[in-house]
N, C-alpha and C positions, 0 to 999 in steps of 0.2 A: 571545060574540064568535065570530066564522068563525072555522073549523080553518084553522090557518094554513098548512096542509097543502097546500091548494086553491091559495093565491098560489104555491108554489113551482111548481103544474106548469108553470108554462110556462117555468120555467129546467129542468128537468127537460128539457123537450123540446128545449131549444138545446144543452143540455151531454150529449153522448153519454156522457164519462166523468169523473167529476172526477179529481182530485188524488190521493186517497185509496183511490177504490174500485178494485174486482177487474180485473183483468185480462181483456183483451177475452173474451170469450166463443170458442169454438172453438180460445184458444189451448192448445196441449199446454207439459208446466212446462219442457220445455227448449228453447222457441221462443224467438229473440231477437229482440222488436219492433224496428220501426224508431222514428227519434224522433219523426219524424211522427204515428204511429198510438199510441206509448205516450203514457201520463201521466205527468203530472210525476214521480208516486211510482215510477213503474217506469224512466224515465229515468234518478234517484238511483239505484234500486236495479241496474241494469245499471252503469252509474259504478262506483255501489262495488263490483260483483262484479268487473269487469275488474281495479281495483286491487288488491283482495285476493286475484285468483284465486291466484297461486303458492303463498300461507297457508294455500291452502285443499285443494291438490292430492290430502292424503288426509285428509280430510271430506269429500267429494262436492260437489255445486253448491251445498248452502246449509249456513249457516253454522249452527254451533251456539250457541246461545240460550241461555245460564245462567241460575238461576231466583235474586233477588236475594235476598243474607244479610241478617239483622237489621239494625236501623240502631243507632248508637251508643245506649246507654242514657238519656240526657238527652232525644234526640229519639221521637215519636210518627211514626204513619203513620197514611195514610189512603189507599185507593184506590176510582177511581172509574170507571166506563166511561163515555163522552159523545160517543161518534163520532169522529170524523176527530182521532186525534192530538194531530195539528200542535198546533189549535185549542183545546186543554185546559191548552197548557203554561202561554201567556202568562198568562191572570186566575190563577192561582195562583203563576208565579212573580210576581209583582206584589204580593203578600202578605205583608206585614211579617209576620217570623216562621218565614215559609217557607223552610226551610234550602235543598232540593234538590228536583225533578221529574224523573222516570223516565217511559220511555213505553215500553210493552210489550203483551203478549197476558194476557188472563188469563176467566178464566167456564169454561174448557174442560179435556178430558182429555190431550188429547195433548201429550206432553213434547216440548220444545224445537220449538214452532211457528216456523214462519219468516214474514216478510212477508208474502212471495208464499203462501204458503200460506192463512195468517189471510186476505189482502185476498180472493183467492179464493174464499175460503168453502169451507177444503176442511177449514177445522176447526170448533171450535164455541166457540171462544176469540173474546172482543170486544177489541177496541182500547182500551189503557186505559191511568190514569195512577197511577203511585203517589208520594204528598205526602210527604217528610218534613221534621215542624216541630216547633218548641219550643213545646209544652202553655203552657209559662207567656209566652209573647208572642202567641199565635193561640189560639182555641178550634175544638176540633171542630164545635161550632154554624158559627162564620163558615164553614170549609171549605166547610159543606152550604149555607148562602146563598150563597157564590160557584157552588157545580157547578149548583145550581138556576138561575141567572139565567146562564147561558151550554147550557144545554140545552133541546129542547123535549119535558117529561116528561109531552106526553101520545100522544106518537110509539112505535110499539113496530116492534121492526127493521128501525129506519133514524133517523137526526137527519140533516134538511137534503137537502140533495141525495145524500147517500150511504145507499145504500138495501143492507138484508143483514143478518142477524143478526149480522155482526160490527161494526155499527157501530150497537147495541141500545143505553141509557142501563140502567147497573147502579150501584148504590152497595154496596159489598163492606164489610161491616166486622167491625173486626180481634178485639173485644171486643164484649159485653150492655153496654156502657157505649154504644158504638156504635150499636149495635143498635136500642136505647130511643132515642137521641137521633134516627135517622135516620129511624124509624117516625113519630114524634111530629111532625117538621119533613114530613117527606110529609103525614101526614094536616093540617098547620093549611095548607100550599101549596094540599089541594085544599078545605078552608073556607075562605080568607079569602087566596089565591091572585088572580091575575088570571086562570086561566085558568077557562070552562065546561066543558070536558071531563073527563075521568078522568084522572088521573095514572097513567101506565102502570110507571113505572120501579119495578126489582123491585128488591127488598134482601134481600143473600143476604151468605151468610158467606165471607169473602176465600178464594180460593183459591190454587192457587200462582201468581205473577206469574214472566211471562218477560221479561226486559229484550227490547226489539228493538233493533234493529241499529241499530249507531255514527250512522250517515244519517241517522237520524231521531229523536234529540233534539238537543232546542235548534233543530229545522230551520227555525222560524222566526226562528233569527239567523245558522243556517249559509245559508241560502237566502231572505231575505227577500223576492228579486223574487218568486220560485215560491210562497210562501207565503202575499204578499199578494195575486196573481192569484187563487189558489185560496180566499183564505177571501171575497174581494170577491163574487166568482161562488158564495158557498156559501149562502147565505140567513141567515146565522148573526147576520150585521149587525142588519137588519130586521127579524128573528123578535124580538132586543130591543127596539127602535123598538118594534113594534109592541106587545109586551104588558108592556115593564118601564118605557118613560118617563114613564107617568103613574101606577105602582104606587110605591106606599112598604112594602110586605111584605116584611116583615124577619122571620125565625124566632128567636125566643131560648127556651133552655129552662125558663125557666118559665113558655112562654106555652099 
C-alpha cells in the first residue's frame, strides 16, 4: 500500500502550522505572537499565561510542571506517545474501564518541561498520554489495539501533519509484563498488520511523566471548536479510512 505519507504532502503545504506544533520559527521564548500569526495551541497558552500571570510572579514565565504520583493501588497505567495530544485523549477516554487521561511530556531529561518548550523542540520530551484503568474491566492488550489504530506506526518524528521529534509515536512500559506484551503486539502489527512498511514505533521503559499544563487536558471538551478544526485538517481522520476500514487485525496475547 502507498506510504501514506505521500497523500499528506499537500496539507502539509496549505497548513503552515498546525494546532500542536512549534512555535513559529525565529520566534525568541519571550515574544508574544499575535492571534493572527499564532496557533491555536499558542493562542491557549498566551490565555492561560495572562490569567495565571499574578500566580506566577515568582516562577518566571512558565509554569512549573509536577511529575505525576502513583495512581490509587486498584488502578494500572499505561503510557503512550502518539503526537499531537489533543488527539490521544478521546479513543481512550471512550474505553470502558478507563478511569482517567493525563496529557504530558515524557521520553526526555529535562525536569519540568513546559509546552512552549516541548512544542519548540527545545527538549527531547514527546507529547504523551498517561492511561489509568481498572486491570479487571480493560486489558493492557486492548490499550495497545486502541493506541495502534489511532497512530501511523511506520512514521518516525512526526504523526500527521505534525512533524519534530516531539511528536515521535513511543509506547513506555511500566513492567516486563508490558514489555512482552507490547513487543509481541508490534511484531504480529507488522506480520499480519495492514500496513507494507516497517513499524517504526520504539518501546522503551516509561520515564518520568510531566503533567502539561491545565489548558490542555480534556481540550477537546474545553475547546471543541479548536480541536475539531485542528484534528479535521490533521490527516488523522483518513490515515484510519485509509488503512483500518477494511482491516479486522485485532492483537490478543496469545496470538
Amino acid at each position: 500500500m502507498m506510504r501514506y505519507g505521500t497523500v499528506l504532502a499537500s496539507v502539509l503545504a496549505l497548513l503552515s502550522l498546525s494546532a500542536c506544533q512549534s512555535p513559529r520559527s525565529g520566534e525568541e521564548a519571550g515574544d508574544s505572537p499575535s492571534a493572527e500569526a499564532s496557533s491555536p495551541g499558542e493562542q491557549e497558552e498566551s490565555s492561560a499565561e495572562s490569567s495565571q500571570g499574578s500566580a506566577r510572579a515568582n516562577k518566571g514565565n512558565d509554569p512549573k510542571i509536577e511529575a505525576l504520583d502513583s495512581p490509587p493501588e486498584e488502578l494500572a497505567q499505561a503510557t503512550f506517545a502518539g503526537g499531537c495530544f489533543w488527539c490521544m485523549e478521546p479513543p481512550f477516554d471512550n474505553v470502558e474501564g478507563v478511569e482517567q487521561t493525563i496529557v504530558g511530556y515524557s521520553g526526555g531529561q529535562q525536569k519540568h518541561p513546559t509546552y512552549k518548550e516541548v512544542a519548540g523542540g527545545r527538549t527531547d520530551h514527546a507529547e504523551s498520554i498517561r492511561i489509568y484503568y481498572d486491570p479487571d474491566e480493560v486489558s493492557y492488550a486492548k490499550l495497545l489495539n486502541v493506541f495502534w489504530r489511532h497512530i501511523d506506526p511506520t512514521a518516525e518524528n512526526r504523526q500527521f501533519v505534525d512533524v519534530g521529534s516531539q511528536y515521535r509515536s513511543i509506547i513506555f512500559y511500566h513492567d516486563d509484563e508490558q514489555k512482552q506484551a507490547a513487543r509481541a503486539s508490534k511484531r504480529d502489527l507488522a506480520e499480519n498488520g495492514p500496513f507494507d512498511e516497517s513499524i517504526a514505533t520504539p518501546i522503551e521503559e516509561v520515564q518520568t511523566f510531566w503533567k502539561a499544563e491545565d489548558y490542555h487536558q480534556n481540550f477537546y471538551k474545553k475547546s471543541p471548536d479548536r480541536y475539531h478544526s485542528y484534528h479535521s485538517n490533521s490527516g488523522r481522520k483518513e490515515f484510519r479510512q485509509t488503512y483500518w476500514a477494511d482491516s479486522d487485525w485485532t492483537w490478543e496475547p496469545n496470538n
